[in-house]
Each structure stands twice: as C-alpha cells, then as structure tokens.
N, C-alpha and C positions, 0 to 999 in steps of 0.2 A: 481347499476353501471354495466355499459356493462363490462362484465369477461374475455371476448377475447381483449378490447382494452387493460383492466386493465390487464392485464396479458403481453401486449406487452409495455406498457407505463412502468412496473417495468422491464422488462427484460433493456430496454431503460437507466432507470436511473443507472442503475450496473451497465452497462456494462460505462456510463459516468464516474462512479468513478471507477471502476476497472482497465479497458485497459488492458494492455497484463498481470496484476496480482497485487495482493496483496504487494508488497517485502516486509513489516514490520511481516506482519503475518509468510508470508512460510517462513522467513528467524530464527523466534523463534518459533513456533510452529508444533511441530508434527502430521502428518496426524490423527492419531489415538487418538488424544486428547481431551475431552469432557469437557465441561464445564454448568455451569447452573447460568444466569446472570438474573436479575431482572431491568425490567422500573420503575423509582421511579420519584412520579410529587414533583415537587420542589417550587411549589407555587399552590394556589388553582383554581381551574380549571373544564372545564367541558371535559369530554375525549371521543375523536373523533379521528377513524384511527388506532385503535385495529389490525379488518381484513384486513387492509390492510399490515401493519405492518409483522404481521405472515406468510401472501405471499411471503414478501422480503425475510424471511429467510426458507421457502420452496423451493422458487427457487433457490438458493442458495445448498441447503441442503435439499433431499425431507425427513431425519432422524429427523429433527429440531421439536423438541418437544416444544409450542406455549398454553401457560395456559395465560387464559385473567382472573386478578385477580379482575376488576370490569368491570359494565356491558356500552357498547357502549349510550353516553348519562349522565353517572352518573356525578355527581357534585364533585370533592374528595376535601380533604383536602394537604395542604401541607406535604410532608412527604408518602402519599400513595405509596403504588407499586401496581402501573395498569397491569403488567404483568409480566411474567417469561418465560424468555427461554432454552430451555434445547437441548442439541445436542452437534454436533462437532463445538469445540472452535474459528477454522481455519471461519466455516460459520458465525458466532457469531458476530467475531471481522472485518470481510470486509463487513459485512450488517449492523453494527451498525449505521456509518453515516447518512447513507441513508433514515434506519428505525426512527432514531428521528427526522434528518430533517423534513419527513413527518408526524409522530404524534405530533412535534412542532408546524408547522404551521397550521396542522387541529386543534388541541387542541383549537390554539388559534383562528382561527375561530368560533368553536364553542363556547366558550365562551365567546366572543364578542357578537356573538348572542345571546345567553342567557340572557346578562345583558339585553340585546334591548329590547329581548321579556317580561320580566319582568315590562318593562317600559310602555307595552302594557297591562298590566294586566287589566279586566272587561272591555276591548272595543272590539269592534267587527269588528276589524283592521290587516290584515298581514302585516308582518315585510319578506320584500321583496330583494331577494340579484337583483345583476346585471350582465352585463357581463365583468364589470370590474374587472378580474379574470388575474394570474399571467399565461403567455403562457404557454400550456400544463399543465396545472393543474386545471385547470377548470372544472371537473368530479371530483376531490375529494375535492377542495374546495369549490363546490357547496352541493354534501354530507355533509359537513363538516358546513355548514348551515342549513340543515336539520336535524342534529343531536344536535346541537344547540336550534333546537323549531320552525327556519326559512323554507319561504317557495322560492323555488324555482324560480324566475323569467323566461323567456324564456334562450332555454340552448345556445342557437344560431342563425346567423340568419336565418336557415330553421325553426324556430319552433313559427315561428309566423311575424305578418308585424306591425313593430313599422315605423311612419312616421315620422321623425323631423325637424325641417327647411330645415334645406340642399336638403331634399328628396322632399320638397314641393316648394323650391325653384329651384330646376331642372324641375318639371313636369310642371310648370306655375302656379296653383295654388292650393289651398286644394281641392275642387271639382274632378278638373281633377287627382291629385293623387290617391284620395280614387276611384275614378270611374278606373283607371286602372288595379292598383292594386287587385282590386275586380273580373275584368276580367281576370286577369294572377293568383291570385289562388282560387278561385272560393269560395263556401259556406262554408266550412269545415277550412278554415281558418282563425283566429280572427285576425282582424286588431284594431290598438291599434294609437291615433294619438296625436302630443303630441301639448300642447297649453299654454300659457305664460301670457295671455291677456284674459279680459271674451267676449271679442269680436272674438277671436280665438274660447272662448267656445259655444259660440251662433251658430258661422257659421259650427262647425262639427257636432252638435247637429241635424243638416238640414241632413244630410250626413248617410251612411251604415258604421256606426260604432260599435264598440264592446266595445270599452274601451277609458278612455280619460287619459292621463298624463302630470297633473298639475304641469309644470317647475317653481320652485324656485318664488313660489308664496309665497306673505305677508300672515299672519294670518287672516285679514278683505276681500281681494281678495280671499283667497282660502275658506273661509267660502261662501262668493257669490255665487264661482262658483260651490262649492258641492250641494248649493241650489235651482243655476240656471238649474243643471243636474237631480236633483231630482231623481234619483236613475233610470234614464233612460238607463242609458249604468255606467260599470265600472269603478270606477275613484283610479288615482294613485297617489298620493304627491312625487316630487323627487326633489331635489337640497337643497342646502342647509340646510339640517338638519341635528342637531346634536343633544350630547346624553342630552341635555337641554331642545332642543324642540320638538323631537320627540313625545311625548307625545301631547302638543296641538295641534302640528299639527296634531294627529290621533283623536284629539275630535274633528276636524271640521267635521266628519262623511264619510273621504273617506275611500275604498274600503281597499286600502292599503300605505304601506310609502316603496320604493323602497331606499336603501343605496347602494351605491358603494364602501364606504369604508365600510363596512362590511368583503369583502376581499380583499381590496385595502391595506389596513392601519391596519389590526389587528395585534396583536403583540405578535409573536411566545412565546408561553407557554414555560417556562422550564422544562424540563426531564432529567433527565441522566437513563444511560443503568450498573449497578455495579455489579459486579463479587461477587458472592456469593460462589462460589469455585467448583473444580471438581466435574465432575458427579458421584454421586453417594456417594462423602464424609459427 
C-alpha cells in the first residue's frame, strides 16, 4: 500500500470522527491516564488490517504501544485476541471506532475471500476482486483481498483498458475501439475486451488483444468459448457467479473468475476492542 496516501486517508477518517474533539473522553479521562485494551474476533475469521489498525492509534498517540497477537492472514477462531493495545487511554478510546470499523470490514473481506479461494482448490484459476470497492477504501479493501488468498483485479482506470459495450458502442465498432485505443496507449499497456456472445469472441480474437471477459455466460457457451479462445489471449468469467457456481464455472478452464461482491456484499466480521485495565496493573 502506497504510505503517504495511507497515512493521509487515516489522518482523513479522524479527523471525520473527531472534529473539534473527543467530549465523552476529555470530559472522564485524565491526560496522564494509561490503559492496555485487547481486539478480540468474536466469530471465526480470517484477519486482515492489523497495520493498519496500529497506525490509527500512532497518529493519534506516537506512545501507543501496538502488539499484533496473530499474524496478518491467519485463520482464528472465535474468542481470539488478534491484538493488544497499550498507551494513553484518552488515544485508545477516540481511535477505537475508527480502528474496528476498519479491521471489520477488511477482516471480512478477507474472509470472504478465503472461503472463494478454497472453492478453487486444485484448479489453475484466480479468484479475481473488481472495482466495485466502497469510495475511498479501495486500497485497503483491495489489500484486504490479497490477504485473503485473492488477487488483485486492475486498481483503476489508469491501470489498464477494459472495453465494454458502452465503450464499443461510442467508438462505432470493436475494430475501431481496440485500433484506438491501441494508438492512445501504446505496447506497454494490456487491453482486456469484454464479450457476451461467441460471435463477440470470434470477432476480438481477429483483433490486438490481451485478455477477453466472459459477461455472464451460461456453463455450455462459456465452455465454447474458452475452447474457441484456446489459450490464445487471457480469459475472465464475470457476472453472475455465485458461491454455488463458482467452481464449475472455474472448471470450464478460464484464466480467472472476477467477483464484485467480493467487496461489494461481504459482511463486516465482528470484533470488539475490551479494556483489560490500567497500564501496568
């Protein structure tokens, strides 16, 4: 993760919830107050958003002592305590929201993913996220995928040229799109075009392609067309899959299975943040 956004994106979300202060904290707790409180996962889980976590209450507090008590990735059980914080009480209890909100919702990205990729077991298929990501969290819920077992889809639209109807139906036709675009960003960029019909897949097959994406194809059509592409350019299954079918449709032999609910739809892990008592008692 880029450190300077990630470091202005958490400055960002404090100060959302802080504003001009705390009043529940400064008004019961004393400056000089220390305390040492424990994240504890409250169902089972795979745990994503550790370091990021411990940043919140560095900024906050650069005293905030930050023990990761398993490792970024691991699988826990209910009842675990994934980490422990120790510091002044005052940075504790105004970073608490913020900090589980976020290990929440990555946790449960990642393990969403998890289950996926399990489902992919002995095929030779990536479990693919998308850019249907929550605004401004799209760099830790893509992390948050990767940690999971998932792999990264493009992060954005600079990082590569997906072409989809709309895009094909502005330029006149698929020909003149991919020939544009080919000339606006040149070799170094892979173009990826997406196709619905094997008559779509025939005609880009003619064409300077890198990748094809197979829209919400049946099981006997996308068998076809992984056949008809014959491992000529990279092929992607997306629409309509779920955690039912994802699996045969990764045995028709494509490339990979792109999800959007991956982190559209997953559903924030539970944690609580529990006071374990003053520093040092």
């Amino acid at each position: 993760m880029n450190p300077i956004a990630l470091k202005q994106f958490i400055r960002e979300i404090l100060n959302e919830d802080i504003g001009a202060g705390d009043l529940t904290t400064e008004a019961l707790v004393p400056n000089d107050h220390a305390s040492s409180c424990v994240f504890v996962m409250k169902q089972t889980g795979v745990v994503a958003g550790l370091p990021i976590a411990a940043q919140i209450f560095q900024e906050l507090d650069s005293s905030c002592e930050w023990v990761s008590c398993v490792e970024e990735g691991e699988e826990v059980s209910k009842g675990t305590i994934i980490a422990r914080i120790i510091g002044p009480t005052q940075a504790i209890l105004t970073g608490e929201r913020v900090a589980l909100n976020l290990l929440q919702r990555m946790c449960g990205i990642a393990t969403l993913t998890r289950e996926m990729v399990k489902k992919l077991e002995g095929l030779d298929c990536q479990l693919l996220d998308t850019r249907k990501t929550t605004p401004g969290l799209r760099q830790l819920e893509k992390y948050a995928v990767r940690i999971g077992g998932g792999t990264n889809h493009r992060f954005g639209l600079s990082h590569g040229v997906m072409l989809k109807d709309n895009h094909i139906a502005m330029a006149g036709s698929l020909s003149q799109a991919v020939e544009r675009v080919r000339q606006y960003v040149g070799h170094m960029v892979k173009v990826e075009v997406e196709a619905d019909t094997l008559e779509q897949v025939q005609e880009i097959l003619t064409l300077s392609v890198d990748a094809i994406l197979l829209d919400n194809m049946d099981l006997p059509t996308l068998r076809k067309a992984v056949d008809l592409i014959d491992g000529r350019v990279w092929t992607e299954a997306s629409g309509g899959i779920t955690p039912d079918t994802i699996r045969s449709i990764a045995e028709t032999g494509v490339n990979g299975v792109s999800l959007g609910w991956l982190t559209h739809s997953a559903t924030s892990c539970d944690i609580s943040l529990d006071f374990e008592g003053p520093k040092g008692a």
